[in-house]
C-alpha positions in Angstrom: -16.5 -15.7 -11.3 -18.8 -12.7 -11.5 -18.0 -9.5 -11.9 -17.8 -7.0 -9.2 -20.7 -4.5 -9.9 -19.2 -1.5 -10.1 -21.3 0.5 -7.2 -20.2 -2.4 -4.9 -16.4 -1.4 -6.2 -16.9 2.5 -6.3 -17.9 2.5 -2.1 -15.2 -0.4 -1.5 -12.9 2.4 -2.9 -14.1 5.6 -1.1 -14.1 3.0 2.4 -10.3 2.1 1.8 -9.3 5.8 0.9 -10.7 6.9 3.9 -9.3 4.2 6.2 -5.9 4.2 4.5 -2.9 5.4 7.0 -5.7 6.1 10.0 -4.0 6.0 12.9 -4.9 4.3 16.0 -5.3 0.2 16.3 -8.9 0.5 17.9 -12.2 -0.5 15.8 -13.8 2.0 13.0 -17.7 1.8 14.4 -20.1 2.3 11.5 -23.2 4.1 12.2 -26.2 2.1 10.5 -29.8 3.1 10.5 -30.7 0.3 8.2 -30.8 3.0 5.2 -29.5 2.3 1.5 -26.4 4.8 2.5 -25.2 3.2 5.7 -25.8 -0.4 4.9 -24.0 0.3 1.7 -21.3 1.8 3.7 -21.7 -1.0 6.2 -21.1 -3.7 3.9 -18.2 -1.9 2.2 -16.7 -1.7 5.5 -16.8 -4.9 6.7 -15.3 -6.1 3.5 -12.8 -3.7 3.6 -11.2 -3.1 6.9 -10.3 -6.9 7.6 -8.3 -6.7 4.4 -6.1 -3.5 5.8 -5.8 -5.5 9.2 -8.9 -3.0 10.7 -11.6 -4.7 13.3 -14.9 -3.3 12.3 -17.6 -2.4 14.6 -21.1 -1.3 14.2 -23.7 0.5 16.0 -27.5 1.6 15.1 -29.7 3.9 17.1 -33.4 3.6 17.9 -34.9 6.9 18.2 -38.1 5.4 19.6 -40.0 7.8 17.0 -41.9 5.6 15.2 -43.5 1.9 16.0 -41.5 -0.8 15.6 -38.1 0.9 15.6 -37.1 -1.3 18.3 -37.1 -4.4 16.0 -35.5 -2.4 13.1 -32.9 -1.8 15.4 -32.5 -5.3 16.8 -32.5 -6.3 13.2 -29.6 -4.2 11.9 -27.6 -5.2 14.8 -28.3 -9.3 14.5 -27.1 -8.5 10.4 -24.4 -6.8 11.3 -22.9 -9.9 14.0 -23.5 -12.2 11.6 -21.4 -10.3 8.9 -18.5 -9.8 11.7 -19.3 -6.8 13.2 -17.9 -6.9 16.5 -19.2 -4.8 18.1 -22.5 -4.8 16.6 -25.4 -3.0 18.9 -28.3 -1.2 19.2 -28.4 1.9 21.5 -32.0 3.2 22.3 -31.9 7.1 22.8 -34.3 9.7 24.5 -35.2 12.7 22.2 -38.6 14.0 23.8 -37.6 17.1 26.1 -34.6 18.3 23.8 -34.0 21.8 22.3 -34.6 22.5 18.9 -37.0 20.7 16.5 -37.6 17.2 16.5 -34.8 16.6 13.5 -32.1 18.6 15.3 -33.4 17.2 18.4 -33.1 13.6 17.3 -29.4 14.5 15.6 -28.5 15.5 19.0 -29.1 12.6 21.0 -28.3 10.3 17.6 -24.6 12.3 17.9 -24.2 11.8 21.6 -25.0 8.1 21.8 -22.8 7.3 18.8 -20.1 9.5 20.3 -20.4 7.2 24.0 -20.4 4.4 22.1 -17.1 4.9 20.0 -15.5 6.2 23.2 -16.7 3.3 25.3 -15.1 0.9 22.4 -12.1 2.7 22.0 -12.5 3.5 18.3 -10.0 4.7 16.1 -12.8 6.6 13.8 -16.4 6.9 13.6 -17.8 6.2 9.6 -21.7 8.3 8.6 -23.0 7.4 5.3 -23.8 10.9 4.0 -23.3 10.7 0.5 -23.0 13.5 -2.7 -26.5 13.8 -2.5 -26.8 15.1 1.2 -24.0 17.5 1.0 -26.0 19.3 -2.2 -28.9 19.1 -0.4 -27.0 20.6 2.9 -25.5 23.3 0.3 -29.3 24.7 -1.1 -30.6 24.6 2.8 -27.5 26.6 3.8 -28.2 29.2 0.9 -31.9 29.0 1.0 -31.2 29.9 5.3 -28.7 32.9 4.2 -25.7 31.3 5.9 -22.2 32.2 5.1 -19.3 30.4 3.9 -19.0 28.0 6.7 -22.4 26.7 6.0 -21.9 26.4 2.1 -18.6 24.7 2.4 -21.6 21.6 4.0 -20.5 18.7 5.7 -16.6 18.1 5.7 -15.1 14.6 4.9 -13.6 14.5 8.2 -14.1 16.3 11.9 -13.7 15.8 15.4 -16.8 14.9 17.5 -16.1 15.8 20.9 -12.6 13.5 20.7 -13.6 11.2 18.0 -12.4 11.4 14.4 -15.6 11.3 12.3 -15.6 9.9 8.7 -17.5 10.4 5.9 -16.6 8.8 2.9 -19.1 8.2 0.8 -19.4 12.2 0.0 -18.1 11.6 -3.5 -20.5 8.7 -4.1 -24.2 9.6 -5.5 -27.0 7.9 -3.3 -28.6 6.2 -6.3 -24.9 4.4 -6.2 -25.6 2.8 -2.7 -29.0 1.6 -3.6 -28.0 0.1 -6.4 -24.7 -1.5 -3.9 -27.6 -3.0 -2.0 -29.4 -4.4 -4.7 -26.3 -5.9 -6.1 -25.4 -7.6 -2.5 -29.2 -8.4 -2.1 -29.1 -6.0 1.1 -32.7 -4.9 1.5 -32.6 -1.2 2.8 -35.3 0.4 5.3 -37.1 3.0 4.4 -37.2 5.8 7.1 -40.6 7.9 6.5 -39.1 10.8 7.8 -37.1 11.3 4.6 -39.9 11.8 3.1 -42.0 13.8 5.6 -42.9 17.1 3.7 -42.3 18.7 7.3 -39.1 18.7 7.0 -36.9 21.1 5.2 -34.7 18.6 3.9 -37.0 16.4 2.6 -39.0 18.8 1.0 -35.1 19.9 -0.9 -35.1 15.9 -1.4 -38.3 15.0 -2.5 -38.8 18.4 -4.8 -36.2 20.9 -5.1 -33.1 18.8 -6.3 -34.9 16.7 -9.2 -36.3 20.1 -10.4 -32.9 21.4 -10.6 -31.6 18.0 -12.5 -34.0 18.5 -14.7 -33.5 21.9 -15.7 -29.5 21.7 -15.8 -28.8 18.3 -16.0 -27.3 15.6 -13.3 -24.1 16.9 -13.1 -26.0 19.8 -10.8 -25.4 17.7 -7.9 -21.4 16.9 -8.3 -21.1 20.8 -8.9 -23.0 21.5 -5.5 -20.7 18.9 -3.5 -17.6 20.7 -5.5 -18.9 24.1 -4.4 -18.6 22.3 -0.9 -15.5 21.4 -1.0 -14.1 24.9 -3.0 -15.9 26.7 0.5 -14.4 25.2 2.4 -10.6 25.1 1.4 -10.9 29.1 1.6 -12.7 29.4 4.8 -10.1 27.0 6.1 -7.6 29.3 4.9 -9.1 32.3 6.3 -9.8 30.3 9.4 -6.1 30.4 10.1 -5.2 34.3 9.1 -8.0 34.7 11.4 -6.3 32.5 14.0 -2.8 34.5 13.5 -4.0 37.3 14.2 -6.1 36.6 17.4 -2.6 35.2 18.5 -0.8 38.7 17.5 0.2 40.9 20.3 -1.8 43.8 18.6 -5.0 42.5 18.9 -5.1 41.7 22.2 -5.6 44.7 24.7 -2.6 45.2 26.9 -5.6 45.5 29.8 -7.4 42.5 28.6 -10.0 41.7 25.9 -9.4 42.8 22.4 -7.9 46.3 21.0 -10.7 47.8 18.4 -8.1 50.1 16.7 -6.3 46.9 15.4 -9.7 45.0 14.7 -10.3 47.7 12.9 -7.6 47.6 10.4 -8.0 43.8 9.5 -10.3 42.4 6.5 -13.9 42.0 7.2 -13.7 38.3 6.6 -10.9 38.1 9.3 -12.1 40.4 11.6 -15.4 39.0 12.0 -13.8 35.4 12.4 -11.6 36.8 15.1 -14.6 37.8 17.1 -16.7 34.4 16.6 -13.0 32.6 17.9 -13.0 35.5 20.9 -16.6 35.2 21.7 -16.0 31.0 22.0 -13.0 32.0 23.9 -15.6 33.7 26.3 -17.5 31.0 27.0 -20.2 31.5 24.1 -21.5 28.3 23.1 -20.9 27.4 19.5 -23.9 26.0 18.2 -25.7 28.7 19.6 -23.5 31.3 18.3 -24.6 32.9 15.2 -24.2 35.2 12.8 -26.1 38.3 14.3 -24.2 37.7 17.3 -20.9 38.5 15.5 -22.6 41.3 13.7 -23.9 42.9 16.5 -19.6 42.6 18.1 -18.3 43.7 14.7 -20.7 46.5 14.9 -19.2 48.0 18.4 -15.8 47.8 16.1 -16.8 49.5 12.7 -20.6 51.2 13.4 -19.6 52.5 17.0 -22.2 55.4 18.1 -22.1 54.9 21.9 -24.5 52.0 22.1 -24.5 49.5 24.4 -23.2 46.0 25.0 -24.0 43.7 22.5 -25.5 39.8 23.9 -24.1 36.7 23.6 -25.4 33.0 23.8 -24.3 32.6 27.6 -25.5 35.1 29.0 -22.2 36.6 27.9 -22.4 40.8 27.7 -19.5 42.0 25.5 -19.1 46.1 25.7 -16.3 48.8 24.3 -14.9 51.2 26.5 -11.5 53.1 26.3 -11.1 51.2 22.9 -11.1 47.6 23.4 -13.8 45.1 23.7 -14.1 43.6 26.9 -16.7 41.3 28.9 -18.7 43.9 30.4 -19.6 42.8 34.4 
């Protein structure tokens, strides 16, 4: 018998560690665009959730961006049956006419179809292929964009997507690890142009920025990147909760409503300021449209008050101090 190449082993690995004790008895739904990541990640799945008494769905999504993606699709989905996907479809999506730029555009209706598709199966867990190398490229475009800790602690391992757990396992696995998975299974991975359209930020960071940096400080540049991640994030979850404590503290709250700037005043910077993004989403502000000048401009009405006026938030949402809380301002 062969030996099991060890890519093929390293992704079976990261697939069972993730699946391991999930709770729930309906399908994990791979999403698949046909890629070296998520067929790597598909195939690892559909070896490995029979074996821990997991059904293993699959489902692909054709952006209609580019000619032909309509048979890609089709294509993924016939593999994917024929492995034992069940399901195993192809949803076609609308992006035209959506906010944002045609990749966050796309990721939005990508998102929105794979999240009515795990609902509509009753899945226990959704599975991305997002591997090491995307979460140090989402690290540089979150310092490159000046964004704080939340951005640099990148994609986590696992999340909820409007009621559905989302999975990403392959985060400790390097993406030269699924190609050469493929290879080994003689899966033969599509190549989506748009990874390596220069117009796009992250394939410019792709295609450019992250082999400059392995070869100026060696590969390990991209497992310290994902560690950074995952470093982030373990304090801002932790400061994510002292921030939460003390939202939930009588002090804080204003007797008369809103929030009482003499005690908002006397917590840490970091907590303060995560108080007010958790008040202003409390307020109806919508979250992806809430950023950090929005909180800046409510933490100045706290710590730079000189009589100015409301400060704006996504919503049409007018936050203003008066009498010394912070209230919705009429």
């Amino acid at each position: 018998m062969a030996a099991l190449a060890p890519p093929v082993a390293a992704l079976r690995l990261a697939v069972r560690r993730a699946l391991t004790g999930l709770p729930g008895d309906g399908p994990v739904l791979v999403a698949c665009s046909g890629g070296a990541d998520s067929l790597a990640l598909a195939a690892a799945t559909a070896f490995v959730a029979p074996r821990l008494g997991r059904r293993a769905g699959l489902v692909t999504v054709d952006h209609a961006l580019q000619a032909g993606s309509d048979r890609r699709a089709a294509d993924v989905a016939a593999w994917a049956a024929a492995v034992g996907f069940a399901p195993a479809e192809a949803v076609r999506v609308e992006v035209a006419g959506r906010p944002g730029g045609p990749e966050a555009a796309a990721r939005a209706a990508r998102y929105e179809a794979l999240t009515e598709a795990a609902r509509r199966h009753g899945a226990s867990a959704l599975l991305t292929g997002h591997t090491r190398d995307d979460q140090a490229e989402t690290v540089l475009l979150a310092l490159a964009r000046g964004a704080g800790p939340r951005g640099l602690a990148g994609m986590p391992p696992e999340r909820d997507l409007a009621g559905v757990p989302l999975l990403r396992p392959l985060l400790g696995v390097g993406r030269e690890e699924t190609r050469k998975a493929c290879a080994a299974l003689g899966l033969s991975p599509w190549a989506d142009p748009h990874n390596t359209d220069p117009s796009y930020a992250r394939a410019r960071v792709r295609a450019d920025v992250l082999p400059a940096l392995v070869r100026a400080l060696g590969a390990g540049v991209l497992e310290n990147l994902a560690r950074t991640a995952r470093l982030v994030a373990a304090d801002t979850a932790a400061l994510d909760e002292l921030a939460a404590a003390a939202l939930a503290a009588g002090g804080v709250r204003a007797a008369g409503g809103g929030l009482a700037v003499a005690a908002l005043a006397g917590l840490a910077p970091a907590i303060r300021t995560r108080v007010l993004h958790a008040w202003a989403r409390e307020l109806g502000a919508p979250p992806a449209a809430l950023s950090h000048r929005h909180v800046a401009a409510l933490d100045a009405l706290v710590t730079g008050w000189r009589g100015q006026g409301p400060a704006y938030l996504p919503g049409g949402i007018r936050v203003a101090r008066h009498a010394g809380r912070l209230t919705a301002a009429d």
